[in-house]
PDB file of N, CA, C and O in Angstrom, chain B, residues numbered from 101:
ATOM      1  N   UNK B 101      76.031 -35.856 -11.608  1.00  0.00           N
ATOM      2  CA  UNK B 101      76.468 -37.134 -11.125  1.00  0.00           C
ATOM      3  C   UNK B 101      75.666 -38.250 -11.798  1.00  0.00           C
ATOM      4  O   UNK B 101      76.221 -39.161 -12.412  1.00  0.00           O
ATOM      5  N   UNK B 102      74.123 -38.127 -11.637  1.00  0.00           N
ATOM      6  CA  UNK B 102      73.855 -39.352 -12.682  1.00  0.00           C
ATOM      7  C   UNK B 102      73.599 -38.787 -14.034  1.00  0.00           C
ATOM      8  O   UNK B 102      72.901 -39.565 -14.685  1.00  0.00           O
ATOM      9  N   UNK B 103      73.856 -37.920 -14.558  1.00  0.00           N
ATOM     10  CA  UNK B 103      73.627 -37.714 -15.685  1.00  0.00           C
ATOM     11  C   UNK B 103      74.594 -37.807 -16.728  1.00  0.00           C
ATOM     12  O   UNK B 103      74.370 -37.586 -17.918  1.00  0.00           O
ATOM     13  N   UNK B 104      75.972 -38.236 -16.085  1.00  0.00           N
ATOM     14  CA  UNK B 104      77.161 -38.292 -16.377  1.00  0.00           C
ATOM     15  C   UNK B 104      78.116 -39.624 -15.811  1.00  0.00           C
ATOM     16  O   UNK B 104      79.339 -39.510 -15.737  1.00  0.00           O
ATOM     17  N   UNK B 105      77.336 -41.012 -15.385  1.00  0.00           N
ATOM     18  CA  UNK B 105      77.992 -42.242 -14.952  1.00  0.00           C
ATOM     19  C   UNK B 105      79.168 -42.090 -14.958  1.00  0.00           C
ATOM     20  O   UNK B 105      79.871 -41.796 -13.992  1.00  0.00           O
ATOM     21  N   UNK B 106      79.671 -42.380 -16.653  1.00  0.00           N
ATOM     22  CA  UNK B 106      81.272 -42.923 -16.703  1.00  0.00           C
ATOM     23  C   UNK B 106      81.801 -42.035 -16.543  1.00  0.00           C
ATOM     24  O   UNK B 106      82.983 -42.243 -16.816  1.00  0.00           O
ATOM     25  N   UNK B 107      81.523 -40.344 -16.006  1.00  0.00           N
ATOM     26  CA  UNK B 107      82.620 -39.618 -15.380  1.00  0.00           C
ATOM     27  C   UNK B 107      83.116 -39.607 -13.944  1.00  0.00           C
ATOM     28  O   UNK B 107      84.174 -39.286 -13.402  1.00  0.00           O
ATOM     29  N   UNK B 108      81.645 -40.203 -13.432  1.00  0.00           N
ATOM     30  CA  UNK B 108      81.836 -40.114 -11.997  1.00  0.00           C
ATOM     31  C   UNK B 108      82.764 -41.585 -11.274  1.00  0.00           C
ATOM     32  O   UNK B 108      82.399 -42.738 -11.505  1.00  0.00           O
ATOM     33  N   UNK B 109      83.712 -41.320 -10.590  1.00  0.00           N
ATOM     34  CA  UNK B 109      84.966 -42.069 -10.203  1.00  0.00           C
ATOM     35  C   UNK B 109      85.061 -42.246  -9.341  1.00  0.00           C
ATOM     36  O   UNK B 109      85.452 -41.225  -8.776  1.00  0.00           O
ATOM     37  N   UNK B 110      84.929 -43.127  -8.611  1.00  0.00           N
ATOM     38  CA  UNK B 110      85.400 -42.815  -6.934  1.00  0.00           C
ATOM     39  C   UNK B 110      84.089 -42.797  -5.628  1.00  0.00           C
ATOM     40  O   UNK B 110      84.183 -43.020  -4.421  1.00  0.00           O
ATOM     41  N   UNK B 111      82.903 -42.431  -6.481  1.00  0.00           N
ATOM     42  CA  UNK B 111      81.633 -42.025  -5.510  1.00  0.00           C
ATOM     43  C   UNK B 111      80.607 -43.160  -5.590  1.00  0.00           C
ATOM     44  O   UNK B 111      79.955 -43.528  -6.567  1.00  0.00           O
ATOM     45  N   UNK B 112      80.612 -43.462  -4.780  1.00  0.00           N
ATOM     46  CA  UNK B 112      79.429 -44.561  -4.548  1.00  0.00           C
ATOM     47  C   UNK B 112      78.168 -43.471  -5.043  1.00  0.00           C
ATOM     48  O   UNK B 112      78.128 -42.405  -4.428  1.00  0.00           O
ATOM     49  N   UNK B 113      77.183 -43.693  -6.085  1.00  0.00           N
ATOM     50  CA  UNK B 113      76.207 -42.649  -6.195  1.00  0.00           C
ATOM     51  C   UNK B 113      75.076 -42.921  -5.475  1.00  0.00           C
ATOM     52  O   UNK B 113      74.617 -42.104  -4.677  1.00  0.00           O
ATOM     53  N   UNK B 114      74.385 -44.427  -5.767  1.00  0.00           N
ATOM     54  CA  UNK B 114      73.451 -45.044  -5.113  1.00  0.00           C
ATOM     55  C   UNK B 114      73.433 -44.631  -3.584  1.00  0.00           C
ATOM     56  O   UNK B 114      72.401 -44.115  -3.155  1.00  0.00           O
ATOM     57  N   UNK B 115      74.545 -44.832  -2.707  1.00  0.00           N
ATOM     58  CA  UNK B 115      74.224 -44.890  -1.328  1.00  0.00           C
ATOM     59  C   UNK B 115      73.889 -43.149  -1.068  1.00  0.00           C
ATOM     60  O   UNK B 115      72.943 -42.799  -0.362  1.00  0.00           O
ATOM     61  N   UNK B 116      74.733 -42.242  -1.689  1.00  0.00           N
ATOM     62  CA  UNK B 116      74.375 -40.630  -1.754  1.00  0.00           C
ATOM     63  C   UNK B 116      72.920 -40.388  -1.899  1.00  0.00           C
ATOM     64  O   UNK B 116      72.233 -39.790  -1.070  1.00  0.00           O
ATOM     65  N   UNK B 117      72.457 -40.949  -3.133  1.00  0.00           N
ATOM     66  CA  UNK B 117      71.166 -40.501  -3.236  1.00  0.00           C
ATOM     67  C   UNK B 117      69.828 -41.343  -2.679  1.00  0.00           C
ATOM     68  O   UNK B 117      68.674 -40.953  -2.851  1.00  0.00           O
ATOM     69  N   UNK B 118      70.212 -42.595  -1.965  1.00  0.00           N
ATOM     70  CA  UNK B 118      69.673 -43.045  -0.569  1.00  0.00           C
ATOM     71  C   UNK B 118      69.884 -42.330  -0.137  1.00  0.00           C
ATOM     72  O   UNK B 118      68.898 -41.614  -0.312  1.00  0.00           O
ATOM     73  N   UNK B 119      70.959 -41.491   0.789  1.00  0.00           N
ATOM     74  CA  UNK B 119      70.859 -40.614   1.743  1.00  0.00           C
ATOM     75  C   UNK B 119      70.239 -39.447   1.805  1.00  0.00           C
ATOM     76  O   UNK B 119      69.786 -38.938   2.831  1.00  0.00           O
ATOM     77  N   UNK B 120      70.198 -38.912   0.494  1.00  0.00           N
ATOM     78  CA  UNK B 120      69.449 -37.985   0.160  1.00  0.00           C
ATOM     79  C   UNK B 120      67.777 -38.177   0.015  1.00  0.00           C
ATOM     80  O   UNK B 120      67.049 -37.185   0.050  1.00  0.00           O
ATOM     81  N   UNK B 121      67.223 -39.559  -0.155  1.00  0.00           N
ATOM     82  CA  UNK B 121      66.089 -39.386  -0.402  1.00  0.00           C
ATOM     83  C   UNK B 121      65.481 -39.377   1.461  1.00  0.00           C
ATOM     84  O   UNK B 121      64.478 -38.789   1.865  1.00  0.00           O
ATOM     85  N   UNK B 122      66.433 -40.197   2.290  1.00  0.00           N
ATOM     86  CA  UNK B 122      66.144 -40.214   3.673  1.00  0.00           C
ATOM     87  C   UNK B 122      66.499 -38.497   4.491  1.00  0.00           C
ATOM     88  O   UNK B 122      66.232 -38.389   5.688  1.00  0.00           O
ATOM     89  N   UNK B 123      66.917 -37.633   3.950  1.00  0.00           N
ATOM     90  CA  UNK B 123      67.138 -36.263   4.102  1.00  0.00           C
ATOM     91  C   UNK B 123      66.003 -35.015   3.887  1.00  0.00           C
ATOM     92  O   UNK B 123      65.655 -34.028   4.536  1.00  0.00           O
ATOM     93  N   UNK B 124      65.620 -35.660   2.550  1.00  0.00           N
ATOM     94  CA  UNK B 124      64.858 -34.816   1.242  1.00  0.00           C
ATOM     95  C   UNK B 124      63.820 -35.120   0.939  1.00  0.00           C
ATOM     96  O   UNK B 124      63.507 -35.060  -0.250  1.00  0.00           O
ATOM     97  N   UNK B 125      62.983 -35.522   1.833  1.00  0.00           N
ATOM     98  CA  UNK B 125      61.735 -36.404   1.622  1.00  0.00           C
ATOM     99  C   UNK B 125      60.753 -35.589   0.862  1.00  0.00           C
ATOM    100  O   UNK B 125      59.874 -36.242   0.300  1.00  0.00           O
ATOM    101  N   UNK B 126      60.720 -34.334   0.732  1.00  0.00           N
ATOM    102  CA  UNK B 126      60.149 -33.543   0.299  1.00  0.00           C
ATOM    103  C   UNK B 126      60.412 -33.475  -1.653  1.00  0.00           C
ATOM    104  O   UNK B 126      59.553 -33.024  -2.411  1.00  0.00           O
ATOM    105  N   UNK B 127      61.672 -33.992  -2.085  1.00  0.00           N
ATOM    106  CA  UNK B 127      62.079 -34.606  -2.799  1.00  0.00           C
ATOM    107  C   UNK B 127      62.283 -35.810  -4.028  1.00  0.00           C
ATOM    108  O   UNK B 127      62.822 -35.899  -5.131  1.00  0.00           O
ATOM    109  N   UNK B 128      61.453 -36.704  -3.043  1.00  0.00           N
ATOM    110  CA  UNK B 128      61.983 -37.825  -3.276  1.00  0.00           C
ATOM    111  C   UNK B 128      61.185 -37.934  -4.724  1.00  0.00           C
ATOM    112  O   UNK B 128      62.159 -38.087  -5.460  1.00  0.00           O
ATOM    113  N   UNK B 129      60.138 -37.950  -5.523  1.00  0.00           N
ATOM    114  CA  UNK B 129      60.224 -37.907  -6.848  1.00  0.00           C
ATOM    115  C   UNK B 129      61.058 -37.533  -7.847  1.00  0.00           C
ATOM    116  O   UNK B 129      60.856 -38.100  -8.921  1.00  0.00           O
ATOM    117  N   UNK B 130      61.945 -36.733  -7.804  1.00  0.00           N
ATOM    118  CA  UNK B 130      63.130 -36.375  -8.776  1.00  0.00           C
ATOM    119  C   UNK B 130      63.973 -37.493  -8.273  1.00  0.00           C
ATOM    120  O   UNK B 130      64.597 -38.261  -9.006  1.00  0.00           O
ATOM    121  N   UNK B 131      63.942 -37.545  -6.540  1.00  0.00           N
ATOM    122  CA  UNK B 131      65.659 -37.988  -6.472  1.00  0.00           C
ATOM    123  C   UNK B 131      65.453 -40.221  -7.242  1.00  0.00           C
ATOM    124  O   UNK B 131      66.348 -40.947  -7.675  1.00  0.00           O
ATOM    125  N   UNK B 132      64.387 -40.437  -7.119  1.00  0.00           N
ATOM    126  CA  UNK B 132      64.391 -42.057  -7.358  1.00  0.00           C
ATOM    127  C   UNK B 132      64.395 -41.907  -8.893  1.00  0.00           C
ATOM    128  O   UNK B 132      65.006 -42.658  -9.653  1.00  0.00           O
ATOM    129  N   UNK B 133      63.670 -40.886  -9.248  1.00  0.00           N
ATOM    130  CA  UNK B 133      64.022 -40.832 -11.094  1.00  0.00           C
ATOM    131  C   UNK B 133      65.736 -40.651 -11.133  1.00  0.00           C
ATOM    132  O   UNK B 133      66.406 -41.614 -11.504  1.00  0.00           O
ATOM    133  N   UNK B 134      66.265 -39.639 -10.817  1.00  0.00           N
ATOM    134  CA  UNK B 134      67.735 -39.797 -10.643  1.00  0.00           C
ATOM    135  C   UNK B 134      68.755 -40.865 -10.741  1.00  0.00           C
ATOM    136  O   UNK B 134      69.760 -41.009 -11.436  1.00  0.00           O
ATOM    137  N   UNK B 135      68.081 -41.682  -9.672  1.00  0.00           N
ATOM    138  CA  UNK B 135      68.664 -42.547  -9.078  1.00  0.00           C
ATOM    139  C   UNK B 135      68.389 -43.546 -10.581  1.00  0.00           C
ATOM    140  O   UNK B 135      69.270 -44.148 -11.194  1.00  0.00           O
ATOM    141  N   UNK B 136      67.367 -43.513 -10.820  1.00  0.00           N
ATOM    142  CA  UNK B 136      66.795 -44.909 -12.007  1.00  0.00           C
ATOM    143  C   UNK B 136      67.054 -44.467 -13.396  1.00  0.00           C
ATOM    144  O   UNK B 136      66.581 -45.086 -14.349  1.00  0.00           O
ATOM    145  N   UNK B 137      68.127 -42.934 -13.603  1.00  0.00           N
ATOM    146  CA  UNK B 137      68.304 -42.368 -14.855  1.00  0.00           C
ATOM    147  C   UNK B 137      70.078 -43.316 -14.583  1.00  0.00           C
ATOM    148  O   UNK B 137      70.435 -44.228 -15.329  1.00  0.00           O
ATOM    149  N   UNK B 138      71.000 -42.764 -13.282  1.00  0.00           N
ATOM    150  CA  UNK B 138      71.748 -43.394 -13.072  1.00  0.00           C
ATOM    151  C   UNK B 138      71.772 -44.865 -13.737  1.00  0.00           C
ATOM    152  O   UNK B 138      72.389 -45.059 -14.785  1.00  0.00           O
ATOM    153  N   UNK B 139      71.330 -45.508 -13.319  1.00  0.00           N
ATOM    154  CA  UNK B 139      71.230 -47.126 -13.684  1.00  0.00           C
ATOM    155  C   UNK B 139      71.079 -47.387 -14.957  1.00  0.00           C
ATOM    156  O   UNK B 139      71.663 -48.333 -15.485  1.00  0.00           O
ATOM    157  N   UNK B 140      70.115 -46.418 -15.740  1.00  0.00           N
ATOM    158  CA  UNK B 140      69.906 -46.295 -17.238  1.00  0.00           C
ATOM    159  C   UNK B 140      71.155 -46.030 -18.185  1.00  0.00           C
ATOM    160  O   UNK B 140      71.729 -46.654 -19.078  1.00  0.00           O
ATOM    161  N   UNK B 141      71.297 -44.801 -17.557  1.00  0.00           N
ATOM    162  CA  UNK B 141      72.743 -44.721 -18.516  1.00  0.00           C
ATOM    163  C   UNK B 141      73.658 -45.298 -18.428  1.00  0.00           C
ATOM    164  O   UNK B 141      74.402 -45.068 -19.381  1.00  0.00           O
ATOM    165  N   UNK B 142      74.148 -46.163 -17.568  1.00  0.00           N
ATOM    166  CA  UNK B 142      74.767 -47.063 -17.560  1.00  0.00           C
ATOM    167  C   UNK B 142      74.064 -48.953 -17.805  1.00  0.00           C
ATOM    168  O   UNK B 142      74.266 -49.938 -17.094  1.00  0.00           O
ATOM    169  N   UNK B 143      73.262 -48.822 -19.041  1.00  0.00           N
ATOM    170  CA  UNK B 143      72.724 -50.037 -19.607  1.00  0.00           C
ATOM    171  C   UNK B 143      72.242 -50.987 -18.408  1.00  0.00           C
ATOM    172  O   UNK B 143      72.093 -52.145 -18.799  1.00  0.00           O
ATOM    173  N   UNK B 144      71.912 -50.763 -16.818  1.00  0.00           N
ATOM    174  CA  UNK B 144      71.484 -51.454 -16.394  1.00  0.00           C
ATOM    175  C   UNK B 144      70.470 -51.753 -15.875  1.00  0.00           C
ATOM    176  O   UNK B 144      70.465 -51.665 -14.647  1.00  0.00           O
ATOM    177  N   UNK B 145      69.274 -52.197 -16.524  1.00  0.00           N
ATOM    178  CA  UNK B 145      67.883 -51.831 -17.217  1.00  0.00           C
ATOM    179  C   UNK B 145      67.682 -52.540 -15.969  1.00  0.00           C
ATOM    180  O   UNK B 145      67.331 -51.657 -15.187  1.00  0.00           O
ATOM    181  N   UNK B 146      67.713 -53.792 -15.265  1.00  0.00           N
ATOM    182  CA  UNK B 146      67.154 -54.748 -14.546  1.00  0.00           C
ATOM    183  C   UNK B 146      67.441 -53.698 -12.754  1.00  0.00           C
ATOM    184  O   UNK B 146      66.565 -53.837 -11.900  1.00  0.00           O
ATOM    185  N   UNK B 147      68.320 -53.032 -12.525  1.00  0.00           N
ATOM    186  CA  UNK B 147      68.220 -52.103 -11.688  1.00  0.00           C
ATOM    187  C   UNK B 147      67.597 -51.134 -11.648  1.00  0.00           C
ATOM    188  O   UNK B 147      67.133 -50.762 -10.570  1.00  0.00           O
ATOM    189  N   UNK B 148      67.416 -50.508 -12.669  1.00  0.00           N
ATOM    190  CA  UNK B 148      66.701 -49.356 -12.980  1.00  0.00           C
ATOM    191  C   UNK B 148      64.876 -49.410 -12.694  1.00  0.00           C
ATOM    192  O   UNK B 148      64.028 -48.543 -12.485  1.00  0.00           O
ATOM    193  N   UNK B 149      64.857 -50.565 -12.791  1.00  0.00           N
ATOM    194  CA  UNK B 149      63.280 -50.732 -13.171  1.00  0.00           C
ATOM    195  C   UNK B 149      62.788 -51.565 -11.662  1.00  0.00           C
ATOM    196  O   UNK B 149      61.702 -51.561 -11.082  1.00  0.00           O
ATOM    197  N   UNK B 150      64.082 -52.252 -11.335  1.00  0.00           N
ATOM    198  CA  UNK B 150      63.776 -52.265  -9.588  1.00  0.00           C
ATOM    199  C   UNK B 150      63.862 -51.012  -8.457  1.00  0.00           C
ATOM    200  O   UNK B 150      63.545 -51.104  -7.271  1.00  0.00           O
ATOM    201  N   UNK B 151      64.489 -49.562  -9.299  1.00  0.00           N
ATOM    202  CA  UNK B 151      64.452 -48.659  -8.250  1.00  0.00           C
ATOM    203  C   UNK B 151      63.368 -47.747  -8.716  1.00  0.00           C
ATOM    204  O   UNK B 151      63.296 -46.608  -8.254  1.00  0.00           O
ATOM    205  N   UNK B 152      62.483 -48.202  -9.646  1.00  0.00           N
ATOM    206  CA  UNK B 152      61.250 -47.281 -10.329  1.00  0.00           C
ATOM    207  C   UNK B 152      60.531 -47.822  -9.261  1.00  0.00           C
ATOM    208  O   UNK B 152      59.943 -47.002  -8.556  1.00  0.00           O
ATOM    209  N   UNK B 153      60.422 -49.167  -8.929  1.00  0.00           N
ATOM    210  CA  UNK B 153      59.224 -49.518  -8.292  1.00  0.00           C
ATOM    211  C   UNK B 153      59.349 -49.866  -6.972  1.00  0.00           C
ATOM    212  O   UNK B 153      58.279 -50.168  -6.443  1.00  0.00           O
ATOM    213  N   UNK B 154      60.456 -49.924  -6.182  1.00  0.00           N
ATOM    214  CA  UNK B 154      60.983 -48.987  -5.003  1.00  0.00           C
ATOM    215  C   UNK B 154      60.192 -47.577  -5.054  1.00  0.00           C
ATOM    216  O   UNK B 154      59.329 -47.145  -4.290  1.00  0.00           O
ATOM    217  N   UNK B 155      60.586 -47.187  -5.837  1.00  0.00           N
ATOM    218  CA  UNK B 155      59.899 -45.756  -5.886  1.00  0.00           C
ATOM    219  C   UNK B 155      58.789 -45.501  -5.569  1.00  0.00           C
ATOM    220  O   UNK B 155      58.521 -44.648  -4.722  1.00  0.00           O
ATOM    221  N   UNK B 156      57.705 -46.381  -6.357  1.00  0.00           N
ATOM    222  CA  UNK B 156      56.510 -46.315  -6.446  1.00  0.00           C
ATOM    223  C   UNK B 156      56.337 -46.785  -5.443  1.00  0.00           C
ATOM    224  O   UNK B 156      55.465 -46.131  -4.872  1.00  0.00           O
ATOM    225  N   UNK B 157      56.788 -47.860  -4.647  1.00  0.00           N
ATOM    226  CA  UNK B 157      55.709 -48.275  -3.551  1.00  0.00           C
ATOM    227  C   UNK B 157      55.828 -47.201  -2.753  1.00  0.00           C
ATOM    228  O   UNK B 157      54.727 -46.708  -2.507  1.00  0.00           O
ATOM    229  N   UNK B 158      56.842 -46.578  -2.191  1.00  0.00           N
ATOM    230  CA  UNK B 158      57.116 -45.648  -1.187  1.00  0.00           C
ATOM    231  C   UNK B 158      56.884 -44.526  -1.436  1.00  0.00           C
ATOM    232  O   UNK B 158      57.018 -43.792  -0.457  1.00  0.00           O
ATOM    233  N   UNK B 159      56.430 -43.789  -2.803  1.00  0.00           N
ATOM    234  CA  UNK B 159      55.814 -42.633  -2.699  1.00  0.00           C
ATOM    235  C   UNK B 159      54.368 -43.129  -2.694  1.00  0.00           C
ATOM    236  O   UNK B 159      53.575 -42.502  -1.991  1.00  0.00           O
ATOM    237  N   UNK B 160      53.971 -44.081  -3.327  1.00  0.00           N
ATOM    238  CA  UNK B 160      52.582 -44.613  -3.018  1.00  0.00           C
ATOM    239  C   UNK B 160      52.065 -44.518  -1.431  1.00  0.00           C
ATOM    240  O   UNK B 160      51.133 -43.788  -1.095  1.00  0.00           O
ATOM    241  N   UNK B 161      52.787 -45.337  -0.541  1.00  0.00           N
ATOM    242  CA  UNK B 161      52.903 -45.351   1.291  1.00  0.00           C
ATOM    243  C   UNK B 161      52.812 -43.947   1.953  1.00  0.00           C
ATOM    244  O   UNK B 161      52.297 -43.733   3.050  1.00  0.00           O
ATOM    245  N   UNK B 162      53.444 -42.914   1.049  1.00  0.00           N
ATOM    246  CA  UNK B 162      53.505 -41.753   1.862  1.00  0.00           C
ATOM    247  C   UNK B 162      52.736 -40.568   1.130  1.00  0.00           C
ATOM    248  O   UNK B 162      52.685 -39.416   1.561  1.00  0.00           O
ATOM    249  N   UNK B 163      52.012 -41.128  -0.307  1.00  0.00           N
ATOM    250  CA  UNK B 163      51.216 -40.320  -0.924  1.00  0.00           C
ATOM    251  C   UNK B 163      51.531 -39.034  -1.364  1.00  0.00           C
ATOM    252  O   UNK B 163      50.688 -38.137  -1.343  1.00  0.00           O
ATOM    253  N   UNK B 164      52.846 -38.838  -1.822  1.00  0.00           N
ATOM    254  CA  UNK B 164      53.357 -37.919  -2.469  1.00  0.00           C
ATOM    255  C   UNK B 164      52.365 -37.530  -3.745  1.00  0.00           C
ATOM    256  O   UNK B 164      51.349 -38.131  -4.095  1.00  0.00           O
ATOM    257  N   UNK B 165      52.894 -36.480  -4.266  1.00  0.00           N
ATOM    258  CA  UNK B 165      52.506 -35.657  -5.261  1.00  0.00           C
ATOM    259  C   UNK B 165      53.344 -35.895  -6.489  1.00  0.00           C
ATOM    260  O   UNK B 165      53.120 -35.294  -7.539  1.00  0.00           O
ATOM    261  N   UNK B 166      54.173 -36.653  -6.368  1.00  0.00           N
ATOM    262  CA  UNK B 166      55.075 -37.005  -7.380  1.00  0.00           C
ATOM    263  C   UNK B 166      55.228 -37.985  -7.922  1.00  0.00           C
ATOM    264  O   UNK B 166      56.255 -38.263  -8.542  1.00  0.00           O
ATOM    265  N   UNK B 167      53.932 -38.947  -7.767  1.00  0.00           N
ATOM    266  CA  UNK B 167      53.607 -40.214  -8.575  1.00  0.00           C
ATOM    267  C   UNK B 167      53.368 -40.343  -9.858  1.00  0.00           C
ATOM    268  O   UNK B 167      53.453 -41.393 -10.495  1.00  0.00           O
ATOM    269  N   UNK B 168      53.032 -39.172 -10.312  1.00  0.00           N
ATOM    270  CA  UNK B 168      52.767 -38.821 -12.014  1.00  0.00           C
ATOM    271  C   UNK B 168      54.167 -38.975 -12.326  1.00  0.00           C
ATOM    272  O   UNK B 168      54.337 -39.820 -13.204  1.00  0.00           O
ATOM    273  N   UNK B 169      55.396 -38.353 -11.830  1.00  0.00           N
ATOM    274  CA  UNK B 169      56.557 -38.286 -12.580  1.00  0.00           C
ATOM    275  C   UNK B 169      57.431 -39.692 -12.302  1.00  0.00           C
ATOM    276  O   UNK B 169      58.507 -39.743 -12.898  1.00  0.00           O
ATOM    277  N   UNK B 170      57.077 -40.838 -11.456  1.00  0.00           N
ATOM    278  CA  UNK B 170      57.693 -42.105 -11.483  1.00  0.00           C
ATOM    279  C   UNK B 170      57.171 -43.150 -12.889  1.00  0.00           C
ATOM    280  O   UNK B 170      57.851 -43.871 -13.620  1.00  0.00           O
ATOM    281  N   UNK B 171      55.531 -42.836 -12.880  1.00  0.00           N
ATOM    282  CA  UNK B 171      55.128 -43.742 -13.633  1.00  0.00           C
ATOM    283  C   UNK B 171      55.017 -43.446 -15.505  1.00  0.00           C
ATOM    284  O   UNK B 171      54.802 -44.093 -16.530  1.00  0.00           O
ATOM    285  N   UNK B 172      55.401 -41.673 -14.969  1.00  0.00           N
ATOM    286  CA  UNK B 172      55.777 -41.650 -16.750  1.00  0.00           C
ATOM    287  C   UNK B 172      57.080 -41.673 -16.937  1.00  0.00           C
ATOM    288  O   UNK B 172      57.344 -41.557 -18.133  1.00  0.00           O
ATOM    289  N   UNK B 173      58.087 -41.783 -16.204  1.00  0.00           N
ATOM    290  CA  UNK B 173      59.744 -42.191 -16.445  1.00  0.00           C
ATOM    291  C   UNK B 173      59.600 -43.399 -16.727  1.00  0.00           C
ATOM    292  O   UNK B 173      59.889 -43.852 -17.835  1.00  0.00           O
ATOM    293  N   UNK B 174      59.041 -44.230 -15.578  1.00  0.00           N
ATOM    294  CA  UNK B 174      58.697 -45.854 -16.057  1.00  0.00           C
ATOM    295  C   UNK B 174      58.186 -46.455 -16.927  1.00  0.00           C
ATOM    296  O   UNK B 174      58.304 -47.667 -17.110  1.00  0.00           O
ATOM    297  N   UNK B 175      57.463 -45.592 -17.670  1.00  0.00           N
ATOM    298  CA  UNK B 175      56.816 -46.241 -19.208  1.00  0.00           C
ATOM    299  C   UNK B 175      58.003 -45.401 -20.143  1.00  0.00           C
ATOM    300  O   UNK B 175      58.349 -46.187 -21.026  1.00  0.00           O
ATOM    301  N   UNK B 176      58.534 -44.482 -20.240  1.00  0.00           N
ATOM    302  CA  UNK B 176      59.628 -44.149 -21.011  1.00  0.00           C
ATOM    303  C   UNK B 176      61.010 -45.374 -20.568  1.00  0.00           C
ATOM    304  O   UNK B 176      61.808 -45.974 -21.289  1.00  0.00           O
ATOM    305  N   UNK B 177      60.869 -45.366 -19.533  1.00  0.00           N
ATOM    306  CA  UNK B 177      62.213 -46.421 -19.503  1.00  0.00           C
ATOM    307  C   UNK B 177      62.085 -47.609 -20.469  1.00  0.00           C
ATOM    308  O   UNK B 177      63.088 -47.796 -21.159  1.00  0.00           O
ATOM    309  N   UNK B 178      60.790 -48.665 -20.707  1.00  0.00           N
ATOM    310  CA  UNK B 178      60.018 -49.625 -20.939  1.00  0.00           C
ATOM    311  C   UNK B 178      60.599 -49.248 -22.812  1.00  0.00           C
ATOM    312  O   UNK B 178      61.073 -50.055 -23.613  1.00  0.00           O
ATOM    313  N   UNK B 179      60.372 -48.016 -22.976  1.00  0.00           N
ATOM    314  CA  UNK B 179      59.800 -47.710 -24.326  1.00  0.00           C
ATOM    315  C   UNK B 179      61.406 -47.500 -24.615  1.00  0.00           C
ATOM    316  O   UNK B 179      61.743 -47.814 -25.757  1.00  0.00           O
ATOM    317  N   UNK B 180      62.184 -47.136 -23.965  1.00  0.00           N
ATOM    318  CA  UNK B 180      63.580 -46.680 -24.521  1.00  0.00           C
ATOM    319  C   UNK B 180      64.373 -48.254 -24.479  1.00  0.00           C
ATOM    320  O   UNK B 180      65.092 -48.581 -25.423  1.00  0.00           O
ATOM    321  N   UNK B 181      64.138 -49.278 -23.161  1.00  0.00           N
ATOM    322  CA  UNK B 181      64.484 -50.405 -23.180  1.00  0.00           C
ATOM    323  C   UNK B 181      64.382 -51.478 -24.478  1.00  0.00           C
ATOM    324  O   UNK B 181      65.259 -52.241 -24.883  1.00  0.00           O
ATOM    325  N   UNK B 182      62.868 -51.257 -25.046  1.00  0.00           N
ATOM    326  CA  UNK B 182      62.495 -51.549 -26.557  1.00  0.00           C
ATOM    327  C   UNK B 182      63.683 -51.292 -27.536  1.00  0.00           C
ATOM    328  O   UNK B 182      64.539 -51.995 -28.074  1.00  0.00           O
ATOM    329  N   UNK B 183      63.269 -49.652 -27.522  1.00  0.00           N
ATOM    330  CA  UNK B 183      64.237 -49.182 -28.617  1.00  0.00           C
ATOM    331  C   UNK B 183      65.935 -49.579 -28.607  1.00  0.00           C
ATOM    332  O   UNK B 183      66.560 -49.718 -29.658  1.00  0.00           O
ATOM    333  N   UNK B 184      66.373 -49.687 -27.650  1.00  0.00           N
ATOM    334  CA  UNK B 184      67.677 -50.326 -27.422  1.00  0.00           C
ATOM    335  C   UNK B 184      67.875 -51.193 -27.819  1.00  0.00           C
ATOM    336  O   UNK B 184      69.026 -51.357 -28.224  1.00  0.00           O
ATOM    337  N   UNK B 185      66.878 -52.321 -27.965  1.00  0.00           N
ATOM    338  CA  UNK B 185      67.075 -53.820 -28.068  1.00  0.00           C
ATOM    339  C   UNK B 185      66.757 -53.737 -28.999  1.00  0.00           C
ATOM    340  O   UNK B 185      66.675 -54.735 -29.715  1.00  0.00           O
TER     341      UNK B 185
END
């Protein structure tokens, strides 16, 4: 589903994988990268980089183990945003 935007038709993805991160808390490092790969592949850099750091504050708040994998998506996003432009 986000790895594939312009196939997906019909599905709100964002509110799914909100629901899922409020489900899956155990989770939630893959699912906000997900969510911020979503937004990527579909060129919309200024969302993407507001749901990285969504991310971060709230795995920051709840001290997950999965803060290594927000903040190196987020410097790859930065670095691929470059290369795009």
């Amino acid at each position: 589903m986000t790895k594939h935007p312009a196939k997906v038709k019909g599905l709100r993805v964002e509110p799914i994988i909100r629901s899922g991160l409020r489900t899956f808390t155990d989770e939630a490092g893959h699912l906000w990268c997900a969510l911020a790969d979503y937004f990527i592949r579909q060129a919309l850099f200024e969302q993407a980089r507001d749901v990285y750091e969504e991310g971060v504050a709230s795995v920051l708040r709840v001290r997950q183990l999965y803060t290594y994998i927000y903040i190196d998506t987020y410097i790859y996003m930065y670095i691929n945003i470059y290369i795009y432009i």
